[in-house]
Every structure is written in C-alpha cells, then in structure tokens.
C-alpha positions as CSV (number, residue, x, y, z in Angstrom):
1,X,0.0,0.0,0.0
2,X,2.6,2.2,0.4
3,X,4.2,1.7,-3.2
4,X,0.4,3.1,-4.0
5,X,1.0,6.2,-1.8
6,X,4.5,6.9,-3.5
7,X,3.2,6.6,-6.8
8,X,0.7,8.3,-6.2
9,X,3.0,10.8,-4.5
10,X,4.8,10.8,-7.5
11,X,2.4,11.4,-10.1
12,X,1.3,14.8,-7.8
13,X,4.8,16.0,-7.5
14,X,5.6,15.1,-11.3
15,X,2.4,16.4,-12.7
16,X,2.6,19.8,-10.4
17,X,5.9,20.6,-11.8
18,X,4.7,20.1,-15.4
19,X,1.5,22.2,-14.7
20,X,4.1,24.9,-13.4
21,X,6.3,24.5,-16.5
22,X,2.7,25.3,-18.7
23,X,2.0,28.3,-16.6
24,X,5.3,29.6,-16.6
25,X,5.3,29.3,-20.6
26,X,1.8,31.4,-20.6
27,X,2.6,33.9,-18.6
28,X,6.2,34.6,-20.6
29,X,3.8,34.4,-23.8
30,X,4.8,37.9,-24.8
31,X,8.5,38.5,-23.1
32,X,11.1,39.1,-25.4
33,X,13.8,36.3,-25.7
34,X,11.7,33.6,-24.0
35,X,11.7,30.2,-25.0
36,X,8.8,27.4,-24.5
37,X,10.0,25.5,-21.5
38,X,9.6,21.6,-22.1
39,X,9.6,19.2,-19.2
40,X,10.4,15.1,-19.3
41,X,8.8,12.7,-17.3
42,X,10.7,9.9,-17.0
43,X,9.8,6.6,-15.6
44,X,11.3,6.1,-11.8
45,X,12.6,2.1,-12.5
46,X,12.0,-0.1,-9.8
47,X,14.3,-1.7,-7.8
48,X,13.6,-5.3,-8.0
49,X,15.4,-7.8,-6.0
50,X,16.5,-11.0,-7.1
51,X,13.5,-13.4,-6.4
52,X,11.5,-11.3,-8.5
53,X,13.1,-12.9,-11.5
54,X,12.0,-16.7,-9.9
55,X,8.5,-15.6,-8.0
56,X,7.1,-13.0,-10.6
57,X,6.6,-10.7,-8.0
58,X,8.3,-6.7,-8.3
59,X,7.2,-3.6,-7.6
60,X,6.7,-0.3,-9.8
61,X,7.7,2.9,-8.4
62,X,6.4,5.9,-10.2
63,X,7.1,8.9,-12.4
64,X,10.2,11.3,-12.0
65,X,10.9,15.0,-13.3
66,X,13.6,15.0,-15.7
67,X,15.3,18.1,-17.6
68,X,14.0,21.1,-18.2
69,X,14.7,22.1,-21.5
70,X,14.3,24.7,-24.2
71,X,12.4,24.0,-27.5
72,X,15.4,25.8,-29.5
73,X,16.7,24.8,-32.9
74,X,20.4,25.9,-33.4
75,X,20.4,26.0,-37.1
76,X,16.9,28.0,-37.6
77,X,18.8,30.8,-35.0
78,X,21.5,30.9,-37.0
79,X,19.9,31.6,-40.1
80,X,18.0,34.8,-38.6
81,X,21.0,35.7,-36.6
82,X,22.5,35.9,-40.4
83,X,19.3,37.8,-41.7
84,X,19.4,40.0,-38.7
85,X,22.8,41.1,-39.6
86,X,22.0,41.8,-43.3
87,X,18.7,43.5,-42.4
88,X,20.9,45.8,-39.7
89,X,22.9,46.4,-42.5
90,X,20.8,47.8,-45.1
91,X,18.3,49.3,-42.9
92,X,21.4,51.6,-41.6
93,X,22.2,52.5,-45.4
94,X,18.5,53.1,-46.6
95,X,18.5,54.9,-43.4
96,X,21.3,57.6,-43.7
97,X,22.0,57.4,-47.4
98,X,18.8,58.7,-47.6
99,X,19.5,61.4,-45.1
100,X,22.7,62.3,-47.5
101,X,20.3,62.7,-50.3
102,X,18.1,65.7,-48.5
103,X,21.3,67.0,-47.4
104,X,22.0,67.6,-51.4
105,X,19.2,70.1,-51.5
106,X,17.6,70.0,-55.2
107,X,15.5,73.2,-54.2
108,X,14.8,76.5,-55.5
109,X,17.6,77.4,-52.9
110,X,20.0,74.4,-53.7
111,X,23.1,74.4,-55.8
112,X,22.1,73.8,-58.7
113,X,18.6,76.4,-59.3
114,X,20.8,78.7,-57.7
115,X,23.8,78.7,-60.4
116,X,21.0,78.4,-62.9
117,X,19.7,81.8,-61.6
118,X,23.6,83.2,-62.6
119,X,23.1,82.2,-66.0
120,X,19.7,84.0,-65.7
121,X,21.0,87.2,-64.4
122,X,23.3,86.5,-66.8
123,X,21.5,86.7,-69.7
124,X,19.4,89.9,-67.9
125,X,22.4,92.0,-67.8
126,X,23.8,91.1,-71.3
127,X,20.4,93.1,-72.8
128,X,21.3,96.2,-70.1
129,X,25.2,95.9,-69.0
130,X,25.3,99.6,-67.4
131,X,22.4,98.7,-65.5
132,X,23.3,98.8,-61.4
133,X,20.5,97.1,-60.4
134,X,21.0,94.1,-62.9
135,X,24.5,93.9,-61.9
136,X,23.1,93.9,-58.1
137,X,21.2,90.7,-59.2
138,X,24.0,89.0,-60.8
139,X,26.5,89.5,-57.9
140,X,23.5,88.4,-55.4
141,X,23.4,85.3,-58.0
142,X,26.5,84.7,-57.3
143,X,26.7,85.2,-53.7
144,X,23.3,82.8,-53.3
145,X,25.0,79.7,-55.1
146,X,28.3,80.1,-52.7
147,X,25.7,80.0,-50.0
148,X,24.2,77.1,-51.4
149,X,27.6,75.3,-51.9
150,X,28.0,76.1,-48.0
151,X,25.0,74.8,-46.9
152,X,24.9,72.0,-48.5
153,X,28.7,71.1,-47.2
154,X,27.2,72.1,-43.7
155,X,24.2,69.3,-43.9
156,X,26.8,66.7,-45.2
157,X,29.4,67.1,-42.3
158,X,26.1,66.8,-40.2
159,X,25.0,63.5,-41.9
160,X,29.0,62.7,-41.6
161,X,29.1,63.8,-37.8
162,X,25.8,61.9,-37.7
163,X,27.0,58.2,-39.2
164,X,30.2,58.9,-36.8
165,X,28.2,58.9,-33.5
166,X,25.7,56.0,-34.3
167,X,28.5,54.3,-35.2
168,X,30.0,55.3,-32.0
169,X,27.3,54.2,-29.8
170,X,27.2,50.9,-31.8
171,X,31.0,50.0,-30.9
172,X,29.9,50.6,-27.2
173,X,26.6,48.2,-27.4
174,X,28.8,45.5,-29.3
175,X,31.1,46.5,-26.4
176,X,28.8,46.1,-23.6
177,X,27.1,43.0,-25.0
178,X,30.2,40.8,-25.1
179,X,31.3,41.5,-21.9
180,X,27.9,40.2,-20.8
181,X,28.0,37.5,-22.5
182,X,31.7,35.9,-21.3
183,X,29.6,36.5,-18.1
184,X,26.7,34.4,-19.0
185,X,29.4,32.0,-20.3
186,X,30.9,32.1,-16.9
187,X,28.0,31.5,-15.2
188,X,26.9,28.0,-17.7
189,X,30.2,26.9,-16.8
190,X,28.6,26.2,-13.4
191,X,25.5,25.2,-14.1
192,X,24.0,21.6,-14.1
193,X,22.4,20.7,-17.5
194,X,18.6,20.5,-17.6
195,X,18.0,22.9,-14.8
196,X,15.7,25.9,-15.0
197,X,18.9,28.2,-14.0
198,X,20.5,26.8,-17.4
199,X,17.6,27.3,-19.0
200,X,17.0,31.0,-18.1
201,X,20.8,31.5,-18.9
202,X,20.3,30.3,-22.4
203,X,17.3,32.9,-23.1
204,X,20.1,35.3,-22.2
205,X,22.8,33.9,-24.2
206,X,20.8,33.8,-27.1
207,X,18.7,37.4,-26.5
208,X,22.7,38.7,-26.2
209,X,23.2,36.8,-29.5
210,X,20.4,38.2,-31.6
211,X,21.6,41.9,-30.5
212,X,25.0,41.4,-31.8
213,X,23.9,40.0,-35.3
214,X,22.0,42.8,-35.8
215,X,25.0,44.9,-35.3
216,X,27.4,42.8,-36.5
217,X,28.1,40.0,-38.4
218,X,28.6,36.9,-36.5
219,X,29.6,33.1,-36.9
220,X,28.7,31.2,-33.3
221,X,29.8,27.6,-32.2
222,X,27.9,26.2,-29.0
223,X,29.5,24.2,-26.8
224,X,28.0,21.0,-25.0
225,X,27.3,23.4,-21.4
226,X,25.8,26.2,-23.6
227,X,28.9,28.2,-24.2
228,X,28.8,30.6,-26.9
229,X,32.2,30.8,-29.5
230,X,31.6,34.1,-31.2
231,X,33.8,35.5,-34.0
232,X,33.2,38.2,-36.2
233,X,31.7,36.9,-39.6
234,X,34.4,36.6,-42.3
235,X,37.0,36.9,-40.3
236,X,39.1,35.5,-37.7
237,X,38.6,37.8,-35.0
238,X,37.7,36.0,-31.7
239,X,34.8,38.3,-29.7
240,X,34.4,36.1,-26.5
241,X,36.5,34.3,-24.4
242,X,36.1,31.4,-26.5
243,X,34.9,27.6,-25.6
244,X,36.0,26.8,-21.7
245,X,37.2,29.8,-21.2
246,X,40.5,29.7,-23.5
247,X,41.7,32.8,-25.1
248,X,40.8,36.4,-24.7
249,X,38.0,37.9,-26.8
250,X,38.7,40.8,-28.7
251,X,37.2,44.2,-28.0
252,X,35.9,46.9,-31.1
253,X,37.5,50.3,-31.6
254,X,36.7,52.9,-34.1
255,X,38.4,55.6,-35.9
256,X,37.5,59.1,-37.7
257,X,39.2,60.3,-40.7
258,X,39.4,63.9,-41.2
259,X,36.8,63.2,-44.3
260,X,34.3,61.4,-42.0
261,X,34.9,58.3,-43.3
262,X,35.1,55.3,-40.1
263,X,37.6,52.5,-39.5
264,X,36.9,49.4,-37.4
265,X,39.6,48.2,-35.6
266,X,39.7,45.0,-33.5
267,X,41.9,45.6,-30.0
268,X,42.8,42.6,-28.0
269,X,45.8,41.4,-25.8
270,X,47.7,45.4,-26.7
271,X,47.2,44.3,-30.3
272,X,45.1,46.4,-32.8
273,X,43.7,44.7,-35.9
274,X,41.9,46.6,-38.6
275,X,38.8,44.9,-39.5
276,X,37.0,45.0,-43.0
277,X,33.4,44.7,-43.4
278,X,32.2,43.9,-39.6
279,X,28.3,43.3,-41.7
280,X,25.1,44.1,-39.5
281,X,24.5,47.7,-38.5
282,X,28.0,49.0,-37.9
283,X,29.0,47.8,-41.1
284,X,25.8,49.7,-42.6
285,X,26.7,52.8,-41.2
286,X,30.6,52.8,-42.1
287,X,29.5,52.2,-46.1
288,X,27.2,55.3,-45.4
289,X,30.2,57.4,-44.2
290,X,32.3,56.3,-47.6
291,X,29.1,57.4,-49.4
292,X,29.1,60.9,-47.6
293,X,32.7,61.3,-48.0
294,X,33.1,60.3,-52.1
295,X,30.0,63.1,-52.2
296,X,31.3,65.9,-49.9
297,X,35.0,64.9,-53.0
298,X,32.4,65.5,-55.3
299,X,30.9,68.6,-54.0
300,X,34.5,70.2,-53.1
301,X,36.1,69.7,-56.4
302,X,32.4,71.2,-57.8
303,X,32.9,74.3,-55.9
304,X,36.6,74.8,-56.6
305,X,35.3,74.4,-60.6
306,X,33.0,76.8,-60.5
307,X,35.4,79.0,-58.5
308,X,37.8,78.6,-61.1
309,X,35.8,78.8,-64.5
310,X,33.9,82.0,-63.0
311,X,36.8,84.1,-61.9
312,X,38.5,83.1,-65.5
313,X,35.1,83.9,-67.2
314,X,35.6,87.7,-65.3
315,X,39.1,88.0,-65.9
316,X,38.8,87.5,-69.7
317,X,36.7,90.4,-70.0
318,X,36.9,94.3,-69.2
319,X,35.4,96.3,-66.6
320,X,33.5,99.9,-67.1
321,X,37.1,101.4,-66.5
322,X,38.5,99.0,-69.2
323,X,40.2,97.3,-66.6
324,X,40.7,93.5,-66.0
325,X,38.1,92.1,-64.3
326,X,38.9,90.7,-60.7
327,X,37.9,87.6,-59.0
328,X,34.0,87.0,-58.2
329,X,34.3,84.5,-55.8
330,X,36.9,83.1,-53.1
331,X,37.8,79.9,-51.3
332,X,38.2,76.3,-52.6
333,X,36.2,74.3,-51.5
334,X,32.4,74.3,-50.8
335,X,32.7,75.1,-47.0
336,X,34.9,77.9,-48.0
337,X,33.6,79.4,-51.2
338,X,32.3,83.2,-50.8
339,X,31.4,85.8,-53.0
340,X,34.8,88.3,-53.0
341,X,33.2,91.6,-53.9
342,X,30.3,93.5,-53.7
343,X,30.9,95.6,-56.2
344,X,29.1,96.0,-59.3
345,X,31.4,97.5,-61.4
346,X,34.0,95.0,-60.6
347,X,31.6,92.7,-63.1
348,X,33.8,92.2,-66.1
349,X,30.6,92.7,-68.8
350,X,32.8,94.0,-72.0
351,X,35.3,92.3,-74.1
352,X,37.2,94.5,-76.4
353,X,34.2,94.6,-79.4
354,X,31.3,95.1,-76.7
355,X,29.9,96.3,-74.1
356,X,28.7,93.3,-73.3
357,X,30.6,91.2,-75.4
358,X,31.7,88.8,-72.3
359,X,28.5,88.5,-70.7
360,X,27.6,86.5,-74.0
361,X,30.3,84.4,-73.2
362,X,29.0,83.2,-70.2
363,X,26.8,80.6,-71.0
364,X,29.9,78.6,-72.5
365,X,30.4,77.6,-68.7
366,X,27.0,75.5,-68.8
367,X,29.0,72.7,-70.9
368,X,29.0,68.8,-69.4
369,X,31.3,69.7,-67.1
370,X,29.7,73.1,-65.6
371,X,28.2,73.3,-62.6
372,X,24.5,72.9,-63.4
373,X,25.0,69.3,-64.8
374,X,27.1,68.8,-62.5
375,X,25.5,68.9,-59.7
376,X,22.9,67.1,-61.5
377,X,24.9,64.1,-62.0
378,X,25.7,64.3,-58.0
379,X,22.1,64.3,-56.9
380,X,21.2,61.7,-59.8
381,X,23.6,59.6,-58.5
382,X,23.0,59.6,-54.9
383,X,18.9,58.7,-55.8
384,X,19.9,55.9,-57.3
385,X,21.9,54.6,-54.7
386,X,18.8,55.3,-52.3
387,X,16.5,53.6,-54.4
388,X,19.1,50.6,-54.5
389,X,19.9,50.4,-50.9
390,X,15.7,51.4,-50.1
391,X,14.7,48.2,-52.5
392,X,17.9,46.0,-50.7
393,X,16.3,46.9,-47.6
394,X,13.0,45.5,-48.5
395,X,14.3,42.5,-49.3
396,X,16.8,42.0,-46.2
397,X,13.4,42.8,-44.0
398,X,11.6,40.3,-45.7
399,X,14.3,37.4,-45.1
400,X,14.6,38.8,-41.6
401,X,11.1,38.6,-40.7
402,X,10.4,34.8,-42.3
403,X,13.9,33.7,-40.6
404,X,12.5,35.2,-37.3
405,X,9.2,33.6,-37.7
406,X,10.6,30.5,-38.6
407,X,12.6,30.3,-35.8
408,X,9.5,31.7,-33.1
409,X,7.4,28.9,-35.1
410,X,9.4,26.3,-33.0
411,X,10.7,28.1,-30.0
412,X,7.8,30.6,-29.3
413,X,5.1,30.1,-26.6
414,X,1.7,28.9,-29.0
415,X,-1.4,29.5,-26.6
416,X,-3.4,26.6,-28.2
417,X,-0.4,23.9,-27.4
418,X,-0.3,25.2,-23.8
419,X,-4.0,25.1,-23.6
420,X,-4.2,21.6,-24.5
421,X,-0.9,20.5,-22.3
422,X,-2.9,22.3,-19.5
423,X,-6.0,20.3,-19.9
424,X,-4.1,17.2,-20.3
425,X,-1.8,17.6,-17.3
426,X,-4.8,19.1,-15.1
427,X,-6.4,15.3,-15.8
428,X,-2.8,13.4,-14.7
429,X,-2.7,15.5,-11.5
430,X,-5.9,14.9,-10.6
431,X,-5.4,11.3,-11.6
432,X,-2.7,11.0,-9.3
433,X,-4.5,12.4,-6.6
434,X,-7.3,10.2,-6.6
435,X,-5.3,7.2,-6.5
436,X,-3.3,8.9,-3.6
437,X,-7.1,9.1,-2.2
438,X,-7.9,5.3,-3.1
439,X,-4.8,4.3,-1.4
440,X,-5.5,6.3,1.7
441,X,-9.0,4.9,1.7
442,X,-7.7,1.5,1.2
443,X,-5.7,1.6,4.5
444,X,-8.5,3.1,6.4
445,X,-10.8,0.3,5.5
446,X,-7.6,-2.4,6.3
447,X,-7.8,-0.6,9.6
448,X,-11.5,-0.4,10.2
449,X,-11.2,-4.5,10.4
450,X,-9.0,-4.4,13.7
C-alpha cells in the first residue's frame, strides 16, 4: 500500500511541476527572448530484487521530473541571426544614405537652381550691361550659389558627424554586450544541464546573440554546457572568451578620418587589428560614411570648378574702367567658397568689341562639365543609390522577418499547445490524486477490520 502512496505521491509531485512549466510558458507568452520551456517525465525504475526474477513478483515505483529544456533549434537561429545582420545592415544604409540625399538640397535654394539663376542674371544683364541694379542681381546670384555650396557642405558634415556617432554608440553596445555574455558563459560553466537556471541563462545567451547579429556579423559555435564561441563573420577575429574559457576575446575600436569616413579596428591582448566589413548595423553605417565622403570629394572639387571657370570667365573680360576684371568669388572648396566683392562695377561685362561682349560668353560655362550638370549628375547619382539600398532593404526585411518567424514557429510560446498541455496535465494530477485518495481509503478500510 505504500508503493500506492508513493506513486501516487509521485504522479502529484511530477504532474505539479509540469502544470508549473505550462503556466510559466503562458505567462512569458509575450517577453522578449523567452523560449517554450519543455519538461520530461521519466519513468522512476523499480528496484527489484533478485526473487522477482523466480516468484514474478516486483514492484513499480512511479514517475520522476527529468530536464527542463528549451524548445530551440540551433540551425533556424543561426539563419535569422544571419538575416538579422543583413537587415541591420541595409536598414542603416536606406536609413542615412537617404539622409545624404536631403542634405544635397535640389530646391529652388539648392546648388544647382541657384547657379542656374547666374546664368539668368546673366542673360538679364547682357540686354542692359550699365544697369546697377541688374548687376546687383547678378552679384547676389552669385553670392546665393556660394551659400548654397555652403550649406549644402554644412548638412553633409552633419549626416557625416551623424553616421560617426551611431556608429559610435554601436561599438559601445557590441562592447557592452560581449562583456555580458563571457559573463553568461561564466556562469553556464557552473551550471548543471537540464535545470531551469540553465535554461534562463540560455534565453540570455541567445537574446545577447540576436543583439549582436543585428549589429554585427557573426559566426557562433555552441558548446555542449551552452557556451557561446563568437567571432566576427568573415573573419578570424575571436569576440568572446572562446569555448572553456580559452583565449581572450577581442574588443571593437573605431576611428575618424578627417573626411568622416570610419575605421573598425579589432583591439585585443595590446594588439590592434583593422577589421573590414564587420556586416550588421555598424557595417551599414561605415558604407554610409564612404558614401558621404566620395559626395562631400564631389561637392569640393564642384565648388573649386566653379570658383575657377567664374573668376577666369571675369578675368577675360573688361570692366567699365577698361580694366581686368577681378575675382567674383573666393575659397576652394564648398565650406569655403564666398562671393569676394560687392561691387558692381567689378563685373567684367565687356570684351574689347562690346559692351557686353563677355556676358555672351557666359553661358559657355554651362557645358557637361559646368556646374549645373554637374551637380545634376551628384544628386542623380546619390537617388539611385537610395533607391538601391531602399529596394535591398525591402528584401533584407523580408528574409529577416520569415527567418524570425521560422525560428518563433518552433521556440515561441503557442497558446493553443499550452492550452491543450494544461487540460491534459490538469487530468494526470488529478489522476494521481485520486489514487493517492484510493490508497488512503484503502488503509482506512484495512484498519476499520482491527
């Protein structure tokens, strides 16, 4: 009777814990990184003794609470820990390479409307060359496309400074996030498989997992314990501690050039490693600073172009006086370019046959490689490297998404399979109980005979 009681016993016991395991799973339905406990019920073997094997007699003992486990599939993590990195990658592009492309201001006050309006006032003075007032509207032409080629380098050291400090804080999450996770690889070290303490420390390894691919690119080997290997996708850079603690992880740095472009550098052990595409969102965010600094080349060498071709368009012609005319514009470069006078006689309208014989000359600095089309060409450009990283970034979502789903599919909490675990373990625990009851009952009716 009392092999009945400890069954029964058992059953309660077993039964309870996988009822708590359910409601555990239910009420974690909806928190981030949390992974459908399983429990396994294991038979507890009797001990039989040797005359059972000659008298057929033997004695059944029960139900036991095995592991507690994690219903986790390494591979389906791994591909949306890979999709995560490309989506954190192009997102970060579409992101601030669209950012570079509002910076290029194609307005009425942007670059190129504004040299359009020289060529206007141009054309306004050439019909009335000793008119001060059209000569005022040439030279505030002129003054309103320097402006524009200073704004415009203004917005795109902001977008630079920008990329530079998300990057920045990027290095420091990557940072933080490794350090956490030798911690949690630490801590695995001393914990006994198939415990809930493992298995909470596994939601953490693999929630510090997903945040790294997202900013980085990553390639992870798991060790029996739990133990995350992490190196940087690509590459043979070692992040973590490595398996059983051997070796020392590698740390991220980051560098500015004076153009804004970024540099990754890997620092471990007093050795620095420069690192090529780290992938995920740090590696979105250094392309963007290339693409800001190849425009802000662009924009530069425009501005020095149209410094140039205008003061030699000037200083071919003659001023009122008969004099050479002078330089229109200063500096070299967009965040330097200015107009130099403000003078309207110092406009250079004649040539030796006309009054205004040089002002017709003017529009010979709208060829291919003037400044209209050429700044044309630069915002052209830059769309259509939006538009490609915009439609890359549809597609890397996409993956991401089905990966993620995939993954959930099989490791999420699904309210119907709880529901029907419930229902099911609710009848084995109350099972359990009853013969717990019959066997009590049992032994009072055994006594009632004394």
């Amino acid at each position: 009777m009392s092999d009945l009681l400890a069954i029964g016993a058992s059953g309660v016991s077993a039964y309870g814990n996988a009822l708590a395991t359910i409601g555990n799973n239910v009420s974690n339905a909806d928190t981030a990184g949390y992974t459908r406990r399983t429990i396994t019920l294991t038979e507890n073997t009797a001990s039989n003794s040797p005359s059972a094997y000659y008298t057929g007699s033997g004695s059944v003992s029960g139900v036991l609470t095995g592991d507690i486990g994690r219903a986790w599939n390494d591979f389906q993590a791994a591909a949306a820990r890979s999709a995560s990195s490309d989506a954190g990658a192009t997102a970060a592009r579409a992101t601030w390479l669209s950012n570079t492309e509002t910076a290029l201001n194609d307005g009425t006050t942007g670059v190129g409307q504004s040299a359009t309006a020289i060529f206007n006032a141009g054309d306004t003075l050439a019909a009335d060359p000793g008119s001060t007032g059209n000569r005022q509207a040439f030279l505030a032409a002129v003054d309103q496309t320097a402006s524009a080629f200073r704004t415009t380098s203004t917005a795109l050291a902001a977008s630079a400074s920008g990329i530079a400090s998300a990057a920045q804080t990027t290095v420091q999450s990557v940072n933080a996030d490794l350090d956490q996770l030798d911690k949690i690889n630490s801590a695995l070290k001393m914990q006994n498989s198939g415990t809930a303490a493992q298995a909470d420390l596994l939601d953490q390894r693999d929630s510090l997992l997903d945040d790294l691919s997202g900013n980085i690119g990553i390639s992870t080997t798991i060790a029996p314990d739990g133990e995350a290997s992490v190196t940087l996708a690509n590459s043979n850079v070692t992040l973590t501690g490595g398996m059983n603690g051997q070796g020392t992880g590698s740390r991220l740095t980051m560098s500015v050039g004076n153009n804004g472009t970024l540099s990754i550098q890997a620092f471990s052990q007093n050795k620095t490693q420069a690192v090529g595409d780290t992938g995920g969102t740090l590696g979105g965010l250094v392309s963007s600073a290339q693409n800001v600094a190849d425009q802000r080349t662009t924009l530069d060498k425009m501005a020095n172009d149209f410094a140039t071709a205008l003061n030699a368009w000037n200083a071919a012609g003659t001023t009122a006086s008969g004099a050479a005319g002078g330089a229109l514009v200063s500096g070299t470069s967009a965040a330097t370019i200015a107009v130099a006078t403000t003078d309207p006689t110092a406009i250079a309208a004649a040539t030796s046959t006309a009054s205004n014989g040089n002002l017709l000359a003017l529009s010979s600095l709208r060829g291919a490689t003037g400044v209209e089309q050429s700044w044309s060409a630069l915002v052209t450009n830059q769309g259509q490297i939006v538009s490609a990283a915009n439609t890359a970034d549809t597609a890397a979502e996409a993956t991401k998404t089905a990966a993620l789903n995939a993954r959930d599919q099989s490791s999420g909490v699904d309210l119907d399979t709880e529901a029907a675990d419930l229902l099911k373990f609710q009848q084995a625990y109350s099972g359990a109980a009853k013969v717990i009851q019959t066997a009590k009952d049992t032994m009072q009716s055994i006594l009632d005979l004394f």
